[in-house]
C-alpha positions in Angstrom: 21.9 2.0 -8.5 22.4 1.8 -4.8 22.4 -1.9 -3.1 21.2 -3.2 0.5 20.7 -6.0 2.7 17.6 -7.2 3.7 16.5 -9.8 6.4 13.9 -12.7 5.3 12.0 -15.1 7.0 13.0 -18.5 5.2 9.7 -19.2 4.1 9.3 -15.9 2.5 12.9 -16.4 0.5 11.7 -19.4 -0.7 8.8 -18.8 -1.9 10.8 -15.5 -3.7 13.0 -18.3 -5.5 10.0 -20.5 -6.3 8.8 -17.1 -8.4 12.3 -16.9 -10.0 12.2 -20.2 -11.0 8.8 -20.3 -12.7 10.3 -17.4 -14.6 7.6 -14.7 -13.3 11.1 -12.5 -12.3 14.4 -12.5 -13.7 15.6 -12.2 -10.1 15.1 -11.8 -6.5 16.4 -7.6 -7.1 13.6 -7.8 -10.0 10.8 -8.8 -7.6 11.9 -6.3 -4.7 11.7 -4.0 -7.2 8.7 -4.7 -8.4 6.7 -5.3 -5.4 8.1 -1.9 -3.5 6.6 -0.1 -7.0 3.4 -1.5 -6.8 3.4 -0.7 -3.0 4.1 3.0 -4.0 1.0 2.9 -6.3 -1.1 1.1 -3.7 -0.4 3.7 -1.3 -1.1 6.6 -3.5 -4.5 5.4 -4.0 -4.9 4.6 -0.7 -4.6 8.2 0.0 -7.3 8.8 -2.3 -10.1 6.9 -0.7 -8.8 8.4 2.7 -8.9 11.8 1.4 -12.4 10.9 -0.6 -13.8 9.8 2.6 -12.8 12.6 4.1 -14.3 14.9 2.0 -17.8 13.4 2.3 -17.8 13.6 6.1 -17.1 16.7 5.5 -19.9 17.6 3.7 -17.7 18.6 0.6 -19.1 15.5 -1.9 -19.2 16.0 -5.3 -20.6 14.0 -8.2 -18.7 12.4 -10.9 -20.8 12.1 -13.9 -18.6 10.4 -16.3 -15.5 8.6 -16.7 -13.9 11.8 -17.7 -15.0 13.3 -14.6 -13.1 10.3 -12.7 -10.0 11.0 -14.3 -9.5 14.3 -14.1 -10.5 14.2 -10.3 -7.9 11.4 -9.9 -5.5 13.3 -12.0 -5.8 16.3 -9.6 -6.0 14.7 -6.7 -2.4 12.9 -7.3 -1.0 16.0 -8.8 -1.6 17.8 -5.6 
């Protein structure tokens, strides 16, 4: 596992420790972690709806008739 340094504003640092000491993360490395993996998913579905949007203008729309339909699209999509 590689380390680094980051820079914080102090109000963003504390309200990190406030987290830690509710007991939502086991540390300040466990909500970095977390946070940068949710980002990562975020973004990938970000690119989704920008690629879906896309698409329509496009004139290359097509219908999703059932949930199925949805997450095999979706599966595709992030596959690609």
């Amino acid at each position: 596992m590689d380390t680094i340094n980051i820079s914080l504003p102090t109000q963003l640092k504390a309200q990190a420790e406030g987290l830690i000491d509710q007991g939502h993360y086991a540390s300040f490395s466990d909500i970095v972690r977390s946070s940068l993996r949710a980002l990562l998913a975020e973004m990938r579905y970000t690119k989704l709806i920008r690629e879906a949007h896309k698409e329509h203008a496009e004139g290359k729309t097509i219908v999703l008739k059932s949930r199925s339909d949805i997450h095999r699209y979706i599966r595709a999509k992030l596959a690609a």
